[in-house]
C-alpha positions, 0 to 999 in steps of 0.5 A, a space after each residue: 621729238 614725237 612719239 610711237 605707240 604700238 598695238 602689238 599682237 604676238 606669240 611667245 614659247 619655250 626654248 627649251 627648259 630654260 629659255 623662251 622666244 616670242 614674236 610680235 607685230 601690229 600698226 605702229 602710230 607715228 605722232 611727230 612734233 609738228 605733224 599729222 599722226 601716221 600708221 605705220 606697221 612695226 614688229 619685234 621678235 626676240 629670245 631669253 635664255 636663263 643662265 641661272 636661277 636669278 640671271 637671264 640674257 636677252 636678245 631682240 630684234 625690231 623694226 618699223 615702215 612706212 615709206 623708210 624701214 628703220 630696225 633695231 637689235 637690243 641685248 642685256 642680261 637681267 638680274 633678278 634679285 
């Protein structure tokens, strides 16, 4: 067990009149159970698009490296109520 913090900066925009995009990286600080901290550097970029006025679907992708590259891709749909 262990855990990440990160220290994103970032920039988001429009996708048109119903969607946005954004666009993040920084150091990510790596505390494992048992071992020294480490900095790592880490991103994520992503998109949301709304369907309808209470639902929006989301993709993102993100990653991390230090001496191995470990990424990821998540998706969802979100409901507003």
């Amino acid at each position: 067990l262990g855990a990440v913090t990160e220290a994103h900066a970032g920039y988001e925009g429009e996708l048109g009149e119903a969607g946005t995009w954004y666009v993040q990286a920084g150091p990510a600080f790596v505390a494992a159970d048992g071992e020294d901290l480490e900095t790592e550097f880490s991103g994520k970029v992503g998109a949301g698009y709304d369907i309808s006025e209470s639902v929006e679907v989301y993709a993102e992708y993100s990653w991390i490296g230090g001496e191995e590259l470990g990424s990821g891709v998540k998706t969802g749909v979100t409901y507003r109520f």
